[in-house]
C-alpha positions in Angstrom: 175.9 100.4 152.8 173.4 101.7 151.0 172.7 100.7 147.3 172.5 103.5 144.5 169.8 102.1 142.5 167.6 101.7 146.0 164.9 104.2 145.8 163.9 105.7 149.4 160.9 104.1 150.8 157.6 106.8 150.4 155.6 107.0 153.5 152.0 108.0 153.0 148.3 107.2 153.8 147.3 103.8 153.0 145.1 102.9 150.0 141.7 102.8 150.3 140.5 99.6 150.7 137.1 98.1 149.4 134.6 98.2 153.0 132.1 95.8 153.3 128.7 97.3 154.7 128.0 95.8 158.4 124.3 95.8 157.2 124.1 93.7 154.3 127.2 92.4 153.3 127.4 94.9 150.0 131.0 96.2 149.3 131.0 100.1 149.5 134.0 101.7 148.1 134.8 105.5 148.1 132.7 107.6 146.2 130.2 104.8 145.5 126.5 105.6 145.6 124.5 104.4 148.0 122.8 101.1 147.8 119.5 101.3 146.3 116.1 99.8 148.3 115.9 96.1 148.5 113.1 94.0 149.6 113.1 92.6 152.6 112.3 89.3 151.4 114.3 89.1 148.4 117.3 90.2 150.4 116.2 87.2 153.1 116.3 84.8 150.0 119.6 86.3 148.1 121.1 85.3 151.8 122.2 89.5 152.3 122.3 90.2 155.7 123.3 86.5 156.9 127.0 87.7 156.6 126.3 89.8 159.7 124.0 87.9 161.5 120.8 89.8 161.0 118.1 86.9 161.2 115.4 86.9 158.6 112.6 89.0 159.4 114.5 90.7 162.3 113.3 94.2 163.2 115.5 96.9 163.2 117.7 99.2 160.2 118.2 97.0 157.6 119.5 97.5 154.1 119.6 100.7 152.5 117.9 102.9 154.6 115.1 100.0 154.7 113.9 98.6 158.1 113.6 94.6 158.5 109.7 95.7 157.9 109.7 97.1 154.8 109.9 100.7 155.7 112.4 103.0 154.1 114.0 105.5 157.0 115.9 107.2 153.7 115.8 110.9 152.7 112.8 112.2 150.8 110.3 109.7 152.7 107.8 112.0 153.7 105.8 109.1 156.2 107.1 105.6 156.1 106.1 103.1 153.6 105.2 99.3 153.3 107.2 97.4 150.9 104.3 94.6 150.2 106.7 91.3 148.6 106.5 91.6 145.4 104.1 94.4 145.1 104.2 98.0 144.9 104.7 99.9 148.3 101.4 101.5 150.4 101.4 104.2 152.5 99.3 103.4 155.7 96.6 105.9 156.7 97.9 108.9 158.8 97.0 109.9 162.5 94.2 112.5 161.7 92.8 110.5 158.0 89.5 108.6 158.6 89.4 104.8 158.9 88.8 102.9 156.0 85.5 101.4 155.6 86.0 98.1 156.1 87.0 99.0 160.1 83.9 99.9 161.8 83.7 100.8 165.0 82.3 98.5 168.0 79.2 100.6 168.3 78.8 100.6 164.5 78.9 96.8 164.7 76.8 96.7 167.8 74.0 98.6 166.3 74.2 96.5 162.8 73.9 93.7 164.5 70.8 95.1 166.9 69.1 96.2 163.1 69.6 93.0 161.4 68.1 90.8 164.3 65.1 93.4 164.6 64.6 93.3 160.7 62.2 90.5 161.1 59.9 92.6 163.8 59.8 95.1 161.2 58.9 93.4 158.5 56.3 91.5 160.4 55.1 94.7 160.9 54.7 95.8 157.5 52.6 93.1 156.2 50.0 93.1 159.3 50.3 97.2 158.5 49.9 96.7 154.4 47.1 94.1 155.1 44.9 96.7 157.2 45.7 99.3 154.7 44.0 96.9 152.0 40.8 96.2 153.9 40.4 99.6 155.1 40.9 100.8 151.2 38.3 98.1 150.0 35.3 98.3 152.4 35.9 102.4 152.6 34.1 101.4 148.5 31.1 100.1 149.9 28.8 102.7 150.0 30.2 104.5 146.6 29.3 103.8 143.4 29.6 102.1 140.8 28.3 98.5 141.9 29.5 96.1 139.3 27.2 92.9 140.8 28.7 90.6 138.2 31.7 91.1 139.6 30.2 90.3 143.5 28.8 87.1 141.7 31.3 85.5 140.4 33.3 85.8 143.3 31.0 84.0 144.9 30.6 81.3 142.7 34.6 80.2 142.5 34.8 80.9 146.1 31.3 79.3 147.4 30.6 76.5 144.9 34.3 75.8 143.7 35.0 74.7 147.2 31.6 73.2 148.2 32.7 69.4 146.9 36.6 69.6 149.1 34.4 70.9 152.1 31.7 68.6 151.7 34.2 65.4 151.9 36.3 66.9 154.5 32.9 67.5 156.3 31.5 64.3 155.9 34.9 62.1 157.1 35.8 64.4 160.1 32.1 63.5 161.8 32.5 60.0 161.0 36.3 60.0 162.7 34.9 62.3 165.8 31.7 59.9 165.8 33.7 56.4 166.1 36.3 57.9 168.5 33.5 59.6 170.7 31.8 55.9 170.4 34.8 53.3 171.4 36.1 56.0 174.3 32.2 56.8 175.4 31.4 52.8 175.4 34.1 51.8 178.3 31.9 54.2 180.4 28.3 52.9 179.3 27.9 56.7 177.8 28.0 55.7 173.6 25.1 57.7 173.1 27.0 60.7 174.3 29.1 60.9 171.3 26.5 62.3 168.6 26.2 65.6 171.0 30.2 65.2 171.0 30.6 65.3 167.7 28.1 68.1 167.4 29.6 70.3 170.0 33.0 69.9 168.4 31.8 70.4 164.9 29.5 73.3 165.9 32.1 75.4 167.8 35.4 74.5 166.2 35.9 71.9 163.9 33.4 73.1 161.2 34.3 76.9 161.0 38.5 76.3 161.2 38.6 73.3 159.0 36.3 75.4 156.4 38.3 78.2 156.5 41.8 75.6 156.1 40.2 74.2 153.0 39.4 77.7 151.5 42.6 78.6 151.6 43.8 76.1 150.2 41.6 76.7 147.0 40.4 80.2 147.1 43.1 81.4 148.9 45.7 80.3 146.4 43.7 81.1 143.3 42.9 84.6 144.3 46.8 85.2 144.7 47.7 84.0 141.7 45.1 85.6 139.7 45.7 89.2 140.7 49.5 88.4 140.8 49.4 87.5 137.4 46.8 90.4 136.7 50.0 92.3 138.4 52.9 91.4 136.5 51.2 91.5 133.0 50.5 94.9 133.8 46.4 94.4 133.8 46.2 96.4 137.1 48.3 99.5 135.5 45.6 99.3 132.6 42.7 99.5 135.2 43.7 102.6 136.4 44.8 104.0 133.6 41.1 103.7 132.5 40.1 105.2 135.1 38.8 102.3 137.1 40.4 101.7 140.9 41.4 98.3 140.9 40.7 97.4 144.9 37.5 98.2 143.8 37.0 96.3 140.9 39.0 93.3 142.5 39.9 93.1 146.0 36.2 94.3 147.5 33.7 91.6 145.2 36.2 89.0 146.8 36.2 90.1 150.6 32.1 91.1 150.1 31.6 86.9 148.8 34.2 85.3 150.7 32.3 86.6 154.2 28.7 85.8 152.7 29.5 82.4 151.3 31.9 81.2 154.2 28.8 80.5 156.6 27.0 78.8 154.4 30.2 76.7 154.1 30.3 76.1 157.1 27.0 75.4 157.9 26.7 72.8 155.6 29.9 71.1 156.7 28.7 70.8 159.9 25.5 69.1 158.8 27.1 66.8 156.1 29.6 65.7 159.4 26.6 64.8 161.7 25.4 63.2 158.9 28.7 61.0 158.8 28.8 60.9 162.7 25.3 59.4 162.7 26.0 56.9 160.2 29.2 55.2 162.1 27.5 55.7 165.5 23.6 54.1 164.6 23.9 52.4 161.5 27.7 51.1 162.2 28.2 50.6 165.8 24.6 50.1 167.1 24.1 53.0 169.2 20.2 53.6 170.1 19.1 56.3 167.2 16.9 58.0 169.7 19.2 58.4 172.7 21.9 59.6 170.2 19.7 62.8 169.0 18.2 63.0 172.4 21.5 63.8 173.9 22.3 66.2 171.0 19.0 68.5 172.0 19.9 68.2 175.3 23.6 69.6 175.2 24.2 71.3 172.1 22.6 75.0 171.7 21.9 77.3 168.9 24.6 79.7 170.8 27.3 77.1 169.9 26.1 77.0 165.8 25.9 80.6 165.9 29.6 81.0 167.4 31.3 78.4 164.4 28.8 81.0 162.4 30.7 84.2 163.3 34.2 82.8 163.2 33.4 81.8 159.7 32.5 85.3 158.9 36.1 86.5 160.0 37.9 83.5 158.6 36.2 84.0 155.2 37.6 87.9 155.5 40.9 86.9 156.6 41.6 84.6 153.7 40.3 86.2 151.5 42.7 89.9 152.6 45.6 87.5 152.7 45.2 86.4 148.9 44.0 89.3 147.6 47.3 91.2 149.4 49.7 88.5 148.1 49.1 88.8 145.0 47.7 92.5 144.2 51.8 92.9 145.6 53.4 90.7 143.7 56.5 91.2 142.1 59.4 89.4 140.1 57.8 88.0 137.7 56.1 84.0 137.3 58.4 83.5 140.5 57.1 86.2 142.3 53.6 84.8 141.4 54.6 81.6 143.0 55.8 82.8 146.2 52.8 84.9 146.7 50.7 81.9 146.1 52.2 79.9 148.5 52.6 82.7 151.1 48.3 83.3 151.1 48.4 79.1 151.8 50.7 79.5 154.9 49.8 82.8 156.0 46.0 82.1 155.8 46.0 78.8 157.6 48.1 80.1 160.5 46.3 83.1 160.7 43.3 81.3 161.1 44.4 79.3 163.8 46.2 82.5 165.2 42.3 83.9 165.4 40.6 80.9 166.2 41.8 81.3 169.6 41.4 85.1 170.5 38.0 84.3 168.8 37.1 81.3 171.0 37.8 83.3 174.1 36.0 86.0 173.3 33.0 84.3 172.3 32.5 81.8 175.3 32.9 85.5 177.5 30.1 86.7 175.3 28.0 83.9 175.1 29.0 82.1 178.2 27.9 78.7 176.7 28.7 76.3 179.5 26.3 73.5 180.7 
């Protein structure tokens, strides 16, 4: 029987019950907004997501309209975006944009590499190019006027007699080394007078000339650059011709006109100081017959070979001489720049002589055709 007070039981739609979002574990209730953007990673470390089993760093929709990668899939994206950790999001370059620079191409990279490794070529080049430029500029003044002598003078005198005492000494000690090796090989044969026209033919044709040419640029060569690269870099040249006066002129030709005048003599007298030596170990030293030892020299050794060391001595003196005067009319950065092109005319002019000695050498036995 039913009670009076008992009010009949209303039967209608359930209340609405707070959902919990399958994605990240965020309770959604009707008429909530929607979630806003979370990072990846600090929903990773917050533990959202876990309570559905979406691993960390899982690919896929994520939270919020946000893939597992950062990328929001919401309304009003325009392209996708990168949500960088803690940073602000960037938008990655589109189909038809350009690639950034930093992404060359193979063929780009290809060819760089190709141009860096020929660099050197080029540059090598150059200098040989700038170096023939310079000589033909200076001895293209020859014939003109003015002639400023001094100048031709006193180039002559620091390159000729400020290196006659280093050349002298070398001179004298490499025929006395040639003379007592020529003599203690020489004797085990019964031939020790054969070493003074040895020494002669190796002082004559090679010895004398390169050696000359070595110690000249180690003297003139170096003093010359850093001369005119001081004359450079205190702006003397810039005064030179804004008076009017050229400059290879004034400076480079005296120079290359002395160096190939006073180089012969050079060498001329080194190679009689080193006979001198070579006679003195040999005769006085080691008891070789004094007139066998000069016979042997008349008999073997020929004005051709004297006059061969003579012409090489011509084109060393030149090519020292260029290198210097190159190195430093060039230089550049200062008291360091100064120094490098010193030390440059050393290196380059003692390689370059040897460089020459050779195409010299075979040219000249071709010529000459000194054999006996």
């Amino acid at each position: 029987m039913a009670n009076d007070d008992d009010e009949p039981t209303k039967v209608g739609p359930a209340p609405a019950q707070p959902q919990r979002s399958t994605e990240v574990g965020v309770a959604v209730g009707p008429g909530a907004s929607a979630p806003p953007e979370v990072d990846v990673g600090q929903a990773e470390r917050a533990g959202i997501g876990r309570d559905v089993g979406v691993p960390p760093g899982a690919t896929g929709p994520g939270i919020g309209g946000v893939h597992a990668t950062g990328a929001p899939s919401g309304p009003g994206s325009g392209q996708p975006q990168i949500v960088s950790p803690g940073g602000a999001p960037q938008t990655p370059p589109a189909p038809g944009e350009p690639t950034p620079p930093n992404q060359e191409s193979v063929g780009k990279a290809v060819w760089s590499g190709v141009k860096d490794a020929g660099m050197p070529v080029v540059r090598f080049l150059d200098m040989i190019g700038g170096h023939l430029i310079l000589a033909g500029k200076a001895l293209s003044w020859i014939p003109r006027r003015p002639f400023r002598g001094k100048n031709y003078l006193e180039a002559a005198e620091y390159i000729g007699w400020g290196s006659l005492p280093i050349v002298l000494i070398v001179g004298a000690f490499t025929g006395m080394v040639l003379s007592i090796q020529a003599v203690y090989a020489f004797r085990q044969l019964g031939f020790e007078s054969y070493s003074g026209a040895m020494t002669a033919k190796a002082l004559s044709i090679e010895l004398g000339p390169v050696l000359t040419s070595l110690m000249l640029a180690g003297r003139a060569g170096a003093g010359i650059a850093t001369e005119l690269g001081t004359m450079r870099i205190s702006e003397q040249i810039d005064a030179l011709e804004s008076m009017a006066v050229n400059p290879i002129q004034y400076l480079v030709l005296p120079r290359l006109v002395a160096a190939m005048i006073v180089m012969p003599i050079l060498t001329l007298l080194f190679f009689i100081v080193g006979m001198g030596g070579g006679y003195l170990v040999a005769v006085v030293l080691e008891g070789v017959s004094a007139g066998q030892w000069i016979a042997k020299i008349r008999d073997i050794v020929e004005f051709t070979d004297v006059l061969q060391g003579l012409i090489k001595s011509v084109f060393f003196g030149m090519l020292v001489t260029l290198i210097g005067c190159y190195q430093g009319y060039n230089a550049t950065g200062g008291g360091r720049g100064v120094g490098i092109g010193t030390t440059r005319a050393v290196v380059l002019g003692s390689v370059s002589t040897l460089i020459l000695d050779y195409f010299l050498t075979d040219i000249l036995l071709n010529v000459f055709s000194t054999h006996k």
